[in-house]
Every structure is written in structure tokens, then in C-alpha cells.
KOLFIFI-615827 format. One record per atom (N, C-alpha, C, CB): atom name; x, y, z; residue number from 1. Coordinates in Angstrom, 2 decimals. Glycine has a CB too. Example, Ala and Ser with C-alpha at 12.3 -4.5 7.8 and 13.67 -1.06 7.14 Angstrom:
   at        px        py        pz     i
    N     13.19     -5.69      7.80     1
   CA     12.30     -4.50      7.80     1
    C     13.20     -3.30      7.80     1
   CB     11.31     -4.47      9.05     1
    N     12.85     -2.25      7.08     2
   CA     13.67     -1.06      7.14     2
    C     12.90      0.03      7.87     2
   CB     14.08     -0.60      5.72     2
REM end
This chain:
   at        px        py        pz     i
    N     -0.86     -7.82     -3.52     1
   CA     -0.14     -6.60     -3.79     1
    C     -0.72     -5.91     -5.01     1
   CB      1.34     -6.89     -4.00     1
    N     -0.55     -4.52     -5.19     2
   CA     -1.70     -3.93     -5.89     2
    C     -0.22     -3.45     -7.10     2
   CB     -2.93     -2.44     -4.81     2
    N     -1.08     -3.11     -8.59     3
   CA     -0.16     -2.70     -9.45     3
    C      0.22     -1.87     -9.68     3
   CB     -0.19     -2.84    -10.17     3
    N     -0.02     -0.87     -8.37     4
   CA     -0.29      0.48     -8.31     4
    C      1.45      0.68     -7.68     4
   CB     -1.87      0.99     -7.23     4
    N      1.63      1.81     -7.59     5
   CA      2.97      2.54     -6.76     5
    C      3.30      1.41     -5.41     5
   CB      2.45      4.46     -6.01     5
    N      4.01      0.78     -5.58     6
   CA      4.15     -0.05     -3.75     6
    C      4.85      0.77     -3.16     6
   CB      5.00     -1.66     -3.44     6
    N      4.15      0.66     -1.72     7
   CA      5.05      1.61     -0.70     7
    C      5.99      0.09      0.10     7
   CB      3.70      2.84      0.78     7
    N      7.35      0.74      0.48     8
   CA      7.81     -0.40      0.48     8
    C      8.45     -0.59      1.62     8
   CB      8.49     -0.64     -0.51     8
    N      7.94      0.90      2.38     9
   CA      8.18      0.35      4.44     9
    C      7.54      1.40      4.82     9
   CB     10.05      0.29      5.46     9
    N      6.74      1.74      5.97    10
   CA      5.51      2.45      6.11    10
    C      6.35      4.11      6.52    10
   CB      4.34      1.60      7.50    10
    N      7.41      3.87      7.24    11
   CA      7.69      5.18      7.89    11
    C      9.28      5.60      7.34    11
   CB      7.57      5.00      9.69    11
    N      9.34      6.45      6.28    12
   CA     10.66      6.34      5.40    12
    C     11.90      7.18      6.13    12
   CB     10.35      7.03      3.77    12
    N     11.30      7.88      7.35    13
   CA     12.68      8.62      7.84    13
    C     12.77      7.48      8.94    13
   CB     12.60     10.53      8.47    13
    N     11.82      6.77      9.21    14
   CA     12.32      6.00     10.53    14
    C     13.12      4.63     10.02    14
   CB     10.88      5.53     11.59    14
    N     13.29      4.71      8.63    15
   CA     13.74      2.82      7.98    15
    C     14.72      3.05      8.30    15
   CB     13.73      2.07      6.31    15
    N     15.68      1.78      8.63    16
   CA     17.00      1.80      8.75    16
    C     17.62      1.32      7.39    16
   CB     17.40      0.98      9.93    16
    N     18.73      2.20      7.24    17
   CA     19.43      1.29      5.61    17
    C     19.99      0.40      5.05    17
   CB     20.06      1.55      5.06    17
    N     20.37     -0.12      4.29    18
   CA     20.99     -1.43      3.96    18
    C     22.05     -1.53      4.61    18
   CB     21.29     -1.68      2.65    18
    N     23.11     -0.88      4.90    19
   CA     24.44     -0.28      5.65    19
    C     24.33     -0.46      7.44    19
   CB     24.56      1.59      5.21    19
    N     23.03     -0.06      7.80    20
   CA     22.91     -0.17      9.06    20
    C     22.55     -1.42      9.64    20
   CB     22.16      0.68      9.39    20
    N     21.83     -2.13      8.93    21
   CA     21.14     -3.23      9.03    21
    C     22.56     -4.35      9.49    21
   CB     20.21     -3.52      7.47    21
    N     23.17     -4.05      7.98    22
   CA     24.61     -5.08      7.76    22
    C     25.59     -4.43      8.74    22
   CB     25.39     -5.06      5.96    22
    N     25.12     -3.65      9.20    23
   CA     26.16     -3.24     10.45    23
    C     25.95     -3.66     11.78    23
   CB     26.23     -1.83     10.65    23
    N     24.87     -4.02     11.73    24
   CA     24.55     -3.86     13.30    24
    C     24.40     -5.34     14.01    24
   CB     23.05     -2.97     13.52    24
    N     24.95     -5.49     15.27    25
   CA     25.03     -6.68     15.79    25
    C     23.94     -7.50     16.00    25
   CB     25.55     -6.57     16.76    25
    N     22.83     -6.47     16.40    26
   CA     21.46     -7.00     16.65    26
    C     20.60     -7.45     15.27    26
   CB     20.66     -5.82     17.45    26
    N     21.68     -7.51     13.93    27
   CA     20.46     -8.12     13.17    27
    C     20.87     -9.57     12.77    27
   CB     20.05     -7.22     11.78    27
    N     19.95    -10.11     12.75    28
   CA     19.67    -11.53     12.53    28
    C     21.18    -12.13     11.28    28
   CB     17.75    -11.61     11.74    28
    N     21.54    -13.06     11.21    29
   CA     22.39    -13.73      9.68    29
    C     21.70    -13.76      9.14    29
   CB     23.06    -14.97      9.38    29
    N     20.34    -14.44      9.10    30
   CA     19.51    -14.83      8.09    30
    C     18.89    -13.69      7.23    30
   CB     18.50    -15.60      8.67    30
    N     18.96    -12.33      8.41    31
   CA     18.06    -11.27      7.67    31
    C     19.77    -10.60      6.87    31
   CB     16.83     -9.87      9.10    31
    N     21.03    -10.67      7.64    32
   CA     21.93    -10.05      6.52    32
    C     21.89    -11.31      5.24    32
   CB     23.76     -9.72      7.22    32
    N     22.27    -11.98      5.08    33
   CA     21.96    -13.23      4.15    33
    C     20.70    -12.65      2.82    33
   CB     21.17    -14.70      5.37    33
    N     19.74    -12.41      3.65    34
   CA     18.94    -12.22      2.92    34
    C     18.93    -10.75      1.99    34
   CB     17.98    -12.48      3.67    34
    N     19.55     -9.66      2.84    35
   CA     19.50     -8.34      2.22    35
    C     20.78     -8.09      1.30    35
   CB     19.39     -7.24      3.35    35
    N     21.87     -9.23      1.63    36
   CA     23.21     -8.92      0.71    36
    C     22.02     -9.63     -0.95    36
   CB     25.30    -10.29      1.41    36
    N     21.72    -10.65     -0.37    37
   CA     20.94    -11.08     -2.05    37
    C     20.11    -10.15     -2.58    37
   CB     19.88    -12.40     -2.08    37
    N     19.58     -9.77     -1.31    38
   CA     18.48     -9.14     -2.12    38
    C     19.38     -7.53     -3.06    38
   CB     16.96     -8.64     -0.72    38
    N     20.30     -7.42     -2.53    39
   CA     20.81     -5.72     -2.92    39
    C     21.93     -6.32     -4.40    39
   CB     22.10     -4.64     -1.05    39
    N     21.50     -7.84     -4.77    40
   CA     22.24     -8.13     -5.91    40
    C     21.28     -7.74     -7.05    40
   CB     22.74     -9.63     -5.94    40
    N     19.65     -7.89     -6.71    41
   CA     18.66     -8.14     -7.40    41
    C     18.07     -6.89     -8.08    41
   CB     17.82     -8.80     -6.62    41
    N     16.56     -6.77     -9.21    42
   CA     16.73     -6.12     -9.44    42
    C     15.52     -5.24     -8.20    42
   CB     16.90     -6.27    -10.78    42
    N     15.95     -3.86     -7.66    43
   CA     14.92     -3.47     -6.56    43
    C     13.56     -3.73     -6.09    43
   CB     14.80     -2.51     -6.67    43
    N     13.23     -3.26     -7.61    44
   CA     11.41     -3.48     -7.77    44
    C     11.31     -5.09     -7.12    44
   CB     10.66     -3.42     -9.90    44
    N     11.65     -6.13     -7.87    45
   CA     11.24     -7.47     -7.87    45
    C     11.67     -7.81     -6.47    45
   CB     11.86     -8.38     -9.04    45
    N     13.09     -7.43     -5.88    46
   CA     13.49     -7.75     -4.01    46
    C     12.48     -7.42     -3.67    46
   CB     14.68     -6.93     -3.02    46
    N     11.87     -6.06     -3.38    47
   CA     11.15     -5.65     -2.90    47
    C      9.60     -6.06     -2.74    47
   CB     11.43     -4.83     -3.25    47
    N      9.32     -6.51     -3.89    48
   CA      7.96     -7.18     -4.44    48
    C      8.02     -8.97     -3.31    48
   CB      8.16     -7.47     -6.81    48
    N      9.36     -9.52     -3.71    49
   CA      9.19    -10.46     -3.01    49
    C      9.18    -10.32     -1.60    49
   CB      9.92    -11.21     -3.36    49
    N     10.14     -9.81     -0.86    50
   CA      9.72     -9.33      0.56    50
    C      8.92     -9.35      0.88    50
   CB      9.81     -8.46      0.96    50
    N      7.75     -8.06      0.46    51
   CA      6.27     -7.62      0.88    51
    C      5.86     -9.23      0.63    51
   CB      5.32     -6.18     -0.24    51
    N      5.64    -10.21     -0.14    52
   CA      5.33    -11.39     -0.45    52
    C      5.53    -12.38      0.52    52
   CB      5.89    -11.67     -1.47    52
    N      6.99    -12.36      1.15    53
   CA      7.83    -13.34      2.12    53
    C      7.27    -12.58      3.57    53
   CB      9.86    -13.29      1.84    53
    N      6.98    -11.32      3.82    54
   CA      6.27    -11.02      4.83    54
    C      5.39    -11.08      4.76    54
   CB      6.32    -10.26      5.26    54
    N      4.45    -11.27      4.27    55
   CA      2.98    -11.55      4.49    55
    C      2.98    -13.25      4.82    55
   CB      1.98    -11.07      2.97    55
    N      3.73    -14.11      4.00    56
   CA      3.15    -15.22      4.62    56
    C      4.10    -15.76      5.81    56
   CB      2.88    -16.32      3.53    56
    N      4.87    -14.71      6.08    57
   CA      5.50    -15.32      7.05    57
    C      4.92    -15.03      8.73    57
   CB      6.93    -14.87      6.79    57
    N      3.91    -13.61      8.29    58
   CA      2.98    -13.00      9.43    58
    C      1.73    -14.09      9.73    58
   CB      2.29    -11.41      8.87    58
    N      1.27    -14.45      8.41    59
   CA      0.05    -15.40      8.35    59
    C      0.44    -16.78      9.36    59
   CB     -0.26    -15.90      6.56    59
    N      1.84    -17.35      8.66    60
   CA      2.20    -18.42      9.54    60
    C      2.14    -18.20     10.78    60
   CB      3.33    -18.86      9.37    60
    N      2.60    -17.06     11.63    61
   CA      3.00    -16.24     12.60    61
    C      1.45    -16.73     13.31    61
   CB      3.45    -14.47     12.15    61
    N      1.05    -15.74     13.02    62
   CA     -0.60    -15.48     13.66    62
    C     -1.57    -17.23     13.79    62
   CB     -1.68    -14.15     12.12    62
    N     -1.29    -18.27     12.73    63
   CA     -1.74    -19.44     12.68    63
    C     -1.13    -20.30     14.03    63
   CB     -1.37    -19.98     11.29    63
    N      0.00    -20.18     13.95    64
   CA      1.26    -20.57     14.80    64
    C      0.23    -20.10     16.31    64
   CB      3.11    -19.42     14.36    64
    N      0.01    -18.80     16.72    65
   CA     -0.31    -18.55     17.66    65
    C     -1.55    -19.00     18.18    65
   CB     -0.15    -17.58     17.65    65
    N     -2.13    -18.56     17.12    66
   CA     -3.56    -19.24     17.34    66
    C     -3.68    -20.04     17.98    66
   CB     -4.16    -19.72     16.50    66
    N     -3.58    -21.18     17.38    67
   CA     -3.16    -22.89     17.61    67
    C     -2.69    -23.28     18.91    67
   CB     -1.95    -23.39     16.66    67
    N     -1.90    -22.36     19.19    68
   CA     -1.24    -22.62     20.74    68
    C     -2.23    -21.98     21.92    68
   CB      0.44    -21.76     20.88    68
    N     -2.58    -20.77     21.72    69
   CA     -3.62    -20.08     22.21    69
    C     -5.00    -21.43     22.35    69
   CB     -3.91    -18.66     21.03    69
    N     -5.46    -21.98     21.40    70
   CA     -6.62    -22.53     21.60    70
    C     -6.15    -23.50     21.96    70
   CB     -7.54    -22.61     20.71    70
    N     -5.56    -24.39     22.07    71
   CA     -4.17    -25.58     22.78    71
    C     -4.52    -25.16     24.51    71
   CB     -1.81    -24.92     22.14    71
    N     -4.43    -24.01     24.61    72
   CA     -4.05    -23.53     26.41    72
    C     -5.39    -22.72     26.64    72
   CB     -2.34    -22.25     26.75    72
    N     -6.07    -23.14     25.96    73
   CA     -7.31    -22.13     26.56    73
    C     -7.80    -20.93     26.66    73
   CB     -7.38    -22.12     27.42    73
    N     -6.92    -20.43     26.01    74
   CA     -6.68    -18.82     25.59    74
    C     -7.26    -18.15     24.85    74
   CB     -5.71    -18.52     25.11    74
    N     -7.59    -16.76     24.53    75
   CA     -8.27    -16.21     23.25    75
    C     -7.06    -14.82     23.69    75
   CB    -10.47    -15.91     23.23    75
    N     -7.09    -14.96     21.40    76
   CA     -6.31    -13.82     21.61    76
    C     -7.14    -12.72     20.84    76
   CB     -4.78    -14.02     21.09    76
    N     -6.87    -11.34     20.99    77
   CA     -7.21    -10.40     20.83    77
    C     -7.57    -10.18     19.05    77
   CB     -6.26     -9.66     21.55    77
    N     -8.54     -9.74     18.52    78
   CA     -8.96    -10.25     16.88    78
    C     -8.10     -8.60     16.85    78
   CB    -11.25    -10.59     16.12    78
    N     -7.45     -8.58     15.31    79
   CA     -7.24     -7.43     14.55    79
    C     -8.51     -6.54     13.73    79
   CB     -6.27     -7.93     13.61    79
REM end
């Protein structure tokens, strides 16, 4: 993460808000769980960790696949 301005979700009229999120049936406990803490904290630093907790949670993601992919014989598509 750079020390520069963080952008902190790519498309700002399309984000949904803290309100909607905690409203809505389709979101995860773990992700309300996570956004009531995080909206205790101070913004900058939630936010900092997120971008942090998503990245290695994509990395795991993509390793995860891999693995199974070369497991079954598969190739998946490079980024």
C-alpha cells in the first residue's frame, strides 16, 4: 500500500454503505461483525487494514485455486 492518498473502493457511486451492508440479508455475519468493528475504529487505519485483509485473503484465494486446478489437470487463465 502506497503513502500516498488510498483510494478505498474503486467505484464511489456504485459502493454500498455501512447502513446497507448491515441491512441487508444477503450480507455475510462475518462481513457485519467485521464492519460494526471496523466503524468503532479509527477510519484511516479500518480502512488501511481491509485493503491489507483483502489482499491476502485474494492471494490465499488464487493459491487455493491453483492447487486444485493443477490437482485436476486444469490450467487457469494468468491475470
Amino acid at each position: 500500500m502506497s503513502e500516498q492518498s488510498p483510494t478505498y473502493h474503486r467505484d464511489e457511486a456504485s459502493a454500498p454503505t455501512a447502513d446497507e451492508l448491515l441491512c441487508s440479508p444477503s450480507s455475510s455475519t462475518w462481513l457485519k461483525d467485521a464492519l460494526r468493528s471496523a466503524l468503532t475504529r479509527d477510519p484511516v487505519d479500518a480502512a488501511r487494514d481491509a485493503e491489507l485483509l483483502a489482499l491476502v485473503l485474494a492471494s490465499r484465494a488464487d493459491s487455493l485455486l491453483a492447487s486444485d486446478a493443477a490437482r485436476l489437470g486444469l490450467s487457469l487463465p494468468r491475470r
